[in-house]
TIDOLO-925811 format. One record per residue: residue number from 1; residue in three letters; chain; x, y, z of N, C-alpha, C in turn. Coordinates in steps of 0.05 Angstrom, whole numbers. Example, Ala and Ser with C-alpha at 12.3 -4.5 7.8 and 13.67 -1.06 7.14 Angstrom:
2
R  1  Ala  A  264  -114  156  246  -90  156  264  -66  156
R  2  Ser  A  257  -45  142  273  -21  143  258  1  157
This chain:
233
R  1  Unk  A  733  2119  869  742  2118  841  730  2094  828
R  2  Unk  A  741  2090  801  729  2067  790  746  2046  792
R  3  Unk  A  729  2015  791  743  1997  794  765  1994  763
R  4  Unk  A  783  1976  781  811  1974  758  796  1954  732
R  5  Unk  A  796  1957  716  777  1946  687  782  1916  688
R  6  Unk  A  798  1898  703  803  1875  712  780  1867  720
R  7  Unk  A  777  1888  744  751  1882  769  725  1884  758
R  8  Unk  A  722  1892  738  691  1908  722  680  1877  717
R  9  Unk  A  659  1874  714  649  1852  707  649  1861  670
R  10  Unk  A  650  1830  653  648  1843  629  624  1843  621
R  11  Unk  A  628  1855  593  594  1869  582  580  1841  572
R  12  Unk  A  553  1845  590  538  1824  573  537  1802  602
R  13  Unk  A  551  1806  613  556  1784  633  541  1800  665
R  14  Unk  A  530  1782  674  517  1793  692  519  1773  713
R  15  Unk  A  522  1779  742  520  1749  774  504  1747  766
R  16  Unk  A  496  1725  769  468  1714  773  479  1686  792
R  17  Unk  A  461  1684  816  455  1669  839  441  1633  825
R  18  Unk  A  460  1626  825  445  1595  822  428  1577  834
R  19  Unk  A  395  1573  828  380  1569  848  390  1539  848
R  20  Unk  A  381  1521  860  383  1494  866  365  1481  847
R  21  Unk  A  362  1464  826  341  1447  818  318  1435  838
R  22  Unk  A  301  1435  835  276  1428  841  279  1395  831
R  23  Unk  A  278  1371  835  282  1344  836  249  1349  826
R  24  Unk  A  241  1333  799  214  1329  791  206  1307  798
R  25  Unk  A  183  1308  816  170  1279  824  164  1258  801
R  26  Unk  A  167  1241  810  176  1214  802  144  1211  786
R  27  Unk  A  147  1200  758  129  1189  745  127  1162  763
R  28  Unk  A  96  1158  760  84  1123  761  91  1115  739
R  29  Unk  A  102  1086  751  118  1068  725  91  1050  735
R  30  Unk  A  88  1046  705  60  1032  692  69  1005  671
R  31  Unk  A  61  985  670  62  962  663  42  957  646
R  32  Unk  A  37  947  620  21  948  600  17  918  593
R  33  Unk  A  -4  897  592  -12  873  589  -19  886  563
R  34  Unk  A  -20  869  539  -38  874  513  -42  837  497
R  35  Unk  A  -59  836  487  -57  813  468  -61  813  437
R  36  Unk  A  -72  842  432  -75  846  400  -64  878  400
R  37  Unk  A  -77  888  381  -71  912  369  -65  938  387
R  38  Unk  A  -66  942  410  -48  963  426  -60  994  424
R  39  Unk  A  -83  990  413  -95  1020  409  -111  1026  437
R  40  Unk  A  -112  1024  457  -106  1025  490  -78  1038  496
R  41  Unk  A  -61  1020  487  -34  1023  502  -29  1039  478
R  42  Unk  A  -32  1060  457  -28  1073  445  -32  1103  455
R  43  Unk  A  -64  1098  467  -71  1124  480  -54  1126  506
R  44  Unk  A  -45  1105  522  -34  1112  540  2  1121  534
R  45  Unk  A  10  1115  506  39  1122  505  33  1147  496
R  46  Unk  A  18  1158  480  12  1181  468  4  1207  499
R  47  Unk  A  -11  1202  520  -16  1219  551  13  1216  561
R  48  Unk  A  24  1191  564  60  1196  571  80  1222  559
R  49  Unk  A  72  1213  530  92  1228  520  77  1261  520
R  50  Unk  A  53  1265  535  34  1293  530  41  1309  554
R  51  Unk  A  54  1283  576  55  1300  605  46  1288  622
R  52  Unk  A  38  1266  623  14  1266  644  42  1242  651
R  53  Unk  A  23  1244  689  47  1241  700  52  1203  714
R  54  Unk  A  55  1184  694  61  1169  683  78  1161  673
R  55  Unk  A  96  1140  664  109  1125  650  113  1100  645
R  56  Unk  A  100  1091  608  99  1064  614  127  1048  609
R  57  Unk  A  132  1031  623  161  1024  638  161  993  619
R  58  Unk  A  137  986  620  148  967  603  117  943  589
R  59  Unk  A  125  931  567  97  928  557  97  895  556
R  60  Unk  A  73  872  557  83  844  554  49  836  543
R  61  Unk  A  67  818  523  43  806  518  44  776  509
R  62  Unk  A  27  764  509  17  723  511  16  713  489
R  63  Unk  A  13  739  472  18  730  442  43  745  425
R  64  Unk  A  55  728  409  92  737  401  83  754  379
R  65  Unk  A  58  760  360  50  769  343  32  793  347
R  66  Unk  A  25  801  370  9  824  376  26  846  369
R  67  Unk  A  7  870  347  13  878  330  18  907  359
R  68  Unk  A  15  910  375  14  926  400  49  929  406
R  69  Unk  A  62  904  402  81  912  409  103  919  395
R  70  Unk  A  92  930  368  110  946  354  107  972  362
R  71  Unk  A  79  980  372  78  1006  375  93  1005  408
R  72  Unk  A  97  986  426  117  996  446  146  1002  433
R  73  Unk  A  152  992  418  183  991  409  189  1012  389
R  74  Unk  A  168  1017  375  168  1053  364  175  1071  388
R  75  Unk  A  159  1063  408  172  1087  427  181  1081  442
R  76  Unk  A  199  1065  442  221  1061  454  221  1048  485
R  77  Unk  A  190  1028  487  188  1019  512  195  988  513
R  78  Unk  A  207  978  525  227  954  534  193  948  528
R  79  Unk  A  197  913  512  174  891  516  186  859  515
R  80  Unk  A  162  848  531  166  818  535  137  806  532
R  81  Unk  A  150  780  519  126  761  508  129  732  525
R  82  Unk  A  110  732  539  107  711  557  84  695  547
R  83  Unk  A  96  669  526  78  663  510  58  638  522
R  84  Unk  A  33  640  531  15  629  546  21  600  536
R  85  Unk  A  19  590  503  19  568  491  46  552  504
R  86  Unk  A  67  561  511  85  548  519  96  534  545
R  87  Unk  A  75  538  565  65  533  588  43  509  590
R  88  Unk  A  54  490  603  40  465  606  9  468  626
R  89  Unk  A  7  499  642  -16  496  647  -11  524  661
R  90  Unk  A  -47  539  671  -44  561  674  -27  576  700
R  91  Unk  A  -27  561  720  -9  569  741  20  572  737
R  92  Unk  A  36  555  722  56  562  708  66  586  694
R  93  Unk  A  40  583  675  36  614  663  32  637  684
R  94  Unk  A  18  632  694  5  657  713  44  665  734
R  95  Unk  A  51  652  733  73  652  752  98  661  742
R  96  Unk  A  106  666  713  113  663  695  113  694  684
R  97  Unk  A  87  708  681  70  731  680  84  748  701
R  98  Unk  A  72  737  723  79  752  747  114  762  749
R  99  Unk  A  124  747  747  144  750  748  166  775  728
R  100  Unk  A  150  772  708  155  791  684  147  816  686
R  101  Unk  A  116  813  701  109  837  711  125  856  736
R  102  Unk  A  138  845  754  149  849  771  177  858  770
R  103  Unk  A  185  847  744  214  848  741  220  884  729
R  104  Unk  A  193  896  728  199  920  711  187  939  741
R  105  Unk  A  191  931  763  178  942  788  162  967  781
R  106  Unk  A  137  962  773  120  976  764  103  990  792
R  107  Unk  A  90  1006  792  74  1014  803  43  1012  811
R  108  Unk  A  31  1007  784  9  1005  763  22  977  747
R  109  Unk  A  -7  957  744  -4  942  721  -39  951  701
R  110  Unk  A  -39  951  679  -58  960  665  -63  937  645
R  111  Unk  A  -76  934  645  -90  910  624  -109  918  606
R  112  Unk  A  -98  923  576  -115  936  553  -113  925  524
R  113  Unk  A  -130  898  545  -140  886  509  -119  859  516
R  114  Unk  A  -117  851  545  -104  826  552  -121  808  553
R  115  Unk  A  -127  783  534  -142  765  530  -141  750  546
R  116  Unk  A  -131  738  567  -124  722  583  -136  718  612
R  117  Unk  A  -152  700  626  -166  700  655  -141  700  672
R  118  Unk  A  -135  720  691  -122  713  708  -124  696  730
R  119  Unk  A  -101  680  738  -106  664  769  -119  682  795
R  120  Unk  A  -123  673  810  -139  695  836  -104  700  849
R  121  Unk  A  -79  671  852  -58  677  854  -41  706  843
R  122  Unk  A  -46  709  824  -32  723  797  -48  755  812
R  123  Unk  A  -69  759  815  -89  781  821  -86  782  845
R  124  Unk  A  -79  764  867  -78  780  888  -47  786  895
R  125  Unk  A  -33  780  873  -4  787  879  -1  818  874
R  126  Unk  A  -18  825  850  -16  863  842  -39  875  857
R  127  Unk  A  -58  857  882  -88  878  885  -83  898  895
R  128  Unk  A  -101  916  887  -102  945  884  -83  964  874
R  129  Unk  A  -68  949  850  -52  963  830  -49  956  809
R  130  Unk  A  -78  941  802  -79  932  776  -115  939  758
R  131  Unk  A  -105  956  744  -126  970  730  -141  941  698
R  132  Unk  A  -165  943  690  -176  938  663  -186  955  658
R  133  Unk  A  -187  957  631  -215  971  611  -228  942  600
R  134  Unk  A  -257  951  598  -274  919  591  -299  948  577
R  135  Unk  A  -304  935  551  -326  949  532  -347  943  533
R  136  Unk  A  -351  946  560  -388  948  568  -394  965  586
R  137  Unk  A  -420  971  602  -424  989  620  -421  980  642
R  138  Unk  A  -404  961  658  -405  943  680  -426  944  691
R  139  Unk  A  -436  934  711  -433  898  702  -443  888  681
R  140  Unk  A  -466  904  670  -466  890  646  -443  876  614
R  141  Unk  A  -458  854  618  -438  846  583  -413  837  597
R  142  Unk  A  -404  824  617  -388  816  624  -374  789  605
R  143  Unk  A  -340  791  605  -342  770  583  -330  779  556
R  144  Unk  A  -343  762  535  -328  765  512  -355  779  503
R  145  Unk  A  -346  781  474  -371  793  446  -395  813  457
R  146  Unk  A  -385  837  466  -396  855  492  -418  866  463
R  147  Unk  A  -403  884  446  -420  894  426  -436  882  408
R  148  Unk  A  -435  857  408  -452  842  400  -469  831  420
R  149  Unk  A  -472  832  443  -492  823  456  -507  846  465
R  150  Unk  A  -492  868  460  -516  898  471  -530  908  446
R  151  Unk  A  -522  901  423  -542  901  404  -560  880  398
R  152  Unk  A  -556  857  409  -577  838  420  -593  842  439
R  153  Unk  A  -584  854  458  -612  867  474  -619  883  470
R  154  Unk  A  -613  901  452  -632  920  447  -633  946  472
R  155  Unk  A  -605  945  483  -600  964  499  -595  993  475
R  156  Unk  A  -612  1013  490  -610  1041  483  -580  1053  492
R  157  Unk  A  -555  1039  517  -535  1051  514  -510  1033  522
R  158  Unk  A  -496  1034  512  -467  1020  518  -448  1036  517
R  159  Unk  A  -419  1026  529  -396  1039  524  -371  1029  538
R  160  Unk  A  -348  1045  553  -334  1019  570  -327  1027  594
R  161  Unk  A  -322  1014  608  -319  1008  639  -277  1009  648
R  162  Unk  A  -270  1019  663  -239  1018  674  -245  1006  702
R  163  Unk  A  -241  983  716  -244  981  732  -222  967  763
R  164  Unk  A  -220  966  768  -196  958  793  -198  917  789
R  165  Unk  A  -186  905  783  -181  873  778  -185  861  802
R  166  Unk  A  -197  840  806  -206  826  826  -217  802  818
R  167  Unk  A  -219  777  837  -215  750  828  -238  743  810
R  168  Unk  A  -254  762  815  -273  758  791  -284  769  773
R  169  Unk  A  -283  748  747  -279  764  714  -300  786  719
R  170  Unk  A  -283  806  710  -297  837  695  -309  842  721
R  171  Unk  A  -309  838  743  -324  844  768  -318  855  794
R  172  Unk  A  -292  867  784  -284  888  809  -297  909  804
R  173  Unk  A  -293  937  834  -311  953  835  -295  972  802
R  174  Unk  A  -320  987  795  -311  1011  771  -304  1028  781
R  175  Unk  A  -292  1044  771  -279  1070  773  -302  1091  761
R  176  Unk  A  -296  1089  731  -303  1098  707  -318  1097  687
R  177  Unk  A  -339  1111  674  -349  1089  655  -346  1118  633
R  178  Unk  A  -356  1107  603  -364  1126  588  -386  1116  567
R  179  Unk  A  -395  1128  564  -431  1123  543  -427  1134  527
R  180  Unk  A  -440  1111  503  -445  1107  482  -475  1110  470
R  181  Unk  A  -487  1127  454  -509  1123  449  -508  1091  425
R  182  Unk  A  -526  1078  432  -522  1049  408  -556  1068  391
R  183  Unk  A  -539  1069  370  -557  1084  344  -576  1057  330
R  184  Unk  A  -588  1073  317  -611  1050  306  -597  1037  281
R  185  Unk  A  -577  1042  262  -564  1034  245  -534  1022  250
R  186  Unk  A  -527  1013  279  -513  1009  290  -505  981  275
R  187  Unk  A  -489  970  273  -480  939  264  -456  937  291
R  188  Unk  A  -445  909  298  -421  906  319  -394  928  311
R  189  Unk  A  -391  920  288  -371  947  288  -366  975  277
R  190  Unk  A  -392  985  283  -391  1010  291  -393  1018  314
R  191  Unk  A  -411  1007  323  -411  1012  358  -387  995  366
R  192  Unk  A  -370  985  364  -346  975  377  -322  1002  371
R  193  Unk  A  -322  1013  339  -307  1035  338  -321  1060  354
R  194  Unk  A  -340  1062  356  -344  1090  376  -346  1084  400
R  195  Unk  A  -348  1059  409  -332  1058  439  -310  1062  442
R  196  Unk  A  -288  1049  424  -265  1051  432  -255  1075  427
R  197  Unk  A  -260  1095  404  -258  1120  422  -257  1134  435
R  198  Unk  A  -271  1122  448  -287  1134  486  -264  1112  503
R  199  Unk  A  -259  1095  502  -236  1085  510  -209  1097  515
R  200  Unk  A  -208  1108  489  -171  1117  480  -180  1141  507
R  201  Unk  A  -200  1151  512  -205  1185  535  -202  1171  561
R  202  Unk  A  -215  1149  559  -229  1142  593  -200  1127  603
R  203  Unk  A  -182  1115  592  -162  1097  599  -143  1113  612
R  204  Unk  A  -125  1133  599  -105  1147  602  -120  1165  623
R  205  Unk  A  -144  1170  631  -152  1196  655  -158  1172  673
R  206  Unk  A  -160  1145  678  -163  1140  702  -131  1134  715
R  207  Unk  A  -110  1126  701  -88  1118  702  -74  1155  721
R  208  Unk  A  -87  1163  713  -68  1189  715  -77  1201  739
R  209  Unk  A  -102  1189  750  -116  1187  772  -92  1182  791
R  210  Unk  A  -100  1152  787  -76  1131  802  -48  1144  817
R  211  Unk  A  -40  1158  781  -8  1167  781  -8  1193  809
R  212  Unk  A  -35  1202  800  -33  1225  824  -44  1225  856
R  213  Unk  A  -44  1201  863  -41  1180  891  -82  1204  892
R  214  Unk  A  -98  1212  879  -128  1215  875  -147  1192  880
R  215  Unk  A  -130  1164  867  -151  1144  866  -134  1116  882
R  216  Unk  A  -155  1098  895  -143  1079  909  -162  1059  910
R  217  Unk  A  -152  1032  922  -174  1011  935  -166  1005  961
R  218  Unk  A  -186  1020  977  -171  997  1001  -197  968  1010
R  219  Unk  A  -189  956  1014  -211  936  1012  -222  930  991
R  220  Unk  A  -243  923  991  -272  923  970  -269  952  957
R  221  Unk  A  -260  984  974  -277  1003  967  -257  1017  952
R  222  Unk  A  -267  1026  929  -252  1055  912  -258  1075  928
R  223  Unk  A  -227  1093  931  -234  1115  940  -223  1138  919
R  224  Unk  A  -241  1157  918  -225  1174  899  -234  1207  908
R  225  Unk  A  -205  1227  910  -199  1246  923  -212  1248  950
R  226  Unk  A  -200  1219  965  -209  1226  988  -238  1217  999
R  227  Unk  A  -253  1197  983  -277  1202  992  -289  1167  977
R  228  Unk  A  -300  1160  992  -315  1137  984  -326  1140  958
R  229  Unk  A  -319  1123  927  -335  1123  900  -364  1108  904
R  230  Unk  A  -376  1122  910  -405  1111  914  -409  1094  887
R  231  Unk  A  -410  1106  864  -416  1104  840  -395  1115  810
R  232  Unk  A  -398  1099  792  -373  1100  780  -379  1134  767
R  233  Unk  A  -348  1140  755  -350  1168  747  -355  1174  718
């Protein structure tokens, strides 16, 4: 016979078996160095908030006026200013840094557009989890005034380099690079805006590398998916 209309399930309502959540693997918490304008750490809040599997956890910069860290606080990422000038000398600072960096137990530290030489102390406290972008083709143009000195030589190509931090300036191994044709009507900043372009692409895909345990250093050597980086990508 039929069940007593008690027992009926009602209309519209159907068992359904509750599966268990799936726990989503853990973003890489990423740490953001900046000293000016944040259009680096722009492209990388903008791949956060796209998906990619990252999170920047927290942003610091050496200068109290870098216009970078309004765009952390638009989106809502915790920042600290660890102001270099206020430090009687660089190990202080560097120690100082570190500490700030640390305090947001990051994963990744990324440095985009951090004006500042690190201690070899300070660098070998994050090695091999601390990324730059530098706007040249490594090694070349190492240093400051990159686009102005590759239109001084009269190089046919420039662009910028992401590379793994190591005790010496701009001179850890690369990861990454991306090219620039330098045009014949080129002046410093035009070819500085169509690199950084190529920047805002090349920054957020090596990071996301990282995030996806793809890219590593052990030693001297980058390895990426498994395989010795002969040469940058």
């Amino acid at each position: 016979g039929l069940p007593n209309r008690e027992d009926r399930p009602k209309r519209g309502s159907h068992a359904k078996r509750l599966l268990p959540m799936t726990p989503a693997a853990p973003r890489l918490r990423v740490v953001v160095l900046i000293s000016g304008s944040g259009t680096n750490l722009q492209a990388l809040i903008d791949a956060a908030a796209a998906g990619q599997p990252f999170e920047i956890c927290g942003v610091i910069s050496n200068r109290p006026a870098a216009p970078g860290l309004a765009r952390a606080t638009a989106a809502g990422i915790p920042v600290r200013v660890v102001d270099h000038t206020k430090f009687p000398d660089r190990a202080r600072f560097d120690d100082a840094l570190g500490d700030a960096i640390a305090a947001f137990l990051p994963g990744l530290v990324v440095l985009a557009g951090f004006m500042r030489i690190l201690s070899d102390a300070l660098v070998n406290r994050f090695a091999g989890r601390m990324l730059n972008i530098h706007p040249s083709l490594l090694p070349r143009f190492q240093g400051l005034h990159t686009h102005r000195r590759a239109l001084e030589a009269g190089t046919a190509e420039h662009g910028a380099s992401v590379h793994f931090v190591t005790t010496e300036l701009d001179g850890g191994p690369v990861i990454a690079q991306a090219r620039v044709p330098v045009q014949a009507d080129d002046d410093e900043a035009t070819l500085a805006a169509r690199v950084l372009a190529r920047e805002h692409e090349l920054l957020p895909r090596v990071v996301s590398w990282f995030a996806q345990e793809r890219l590593a250093m052990h030693g001297d050597q980058v390895w990426l998916d498994g395989a010795p980086l002969r040469h940058p990508v």
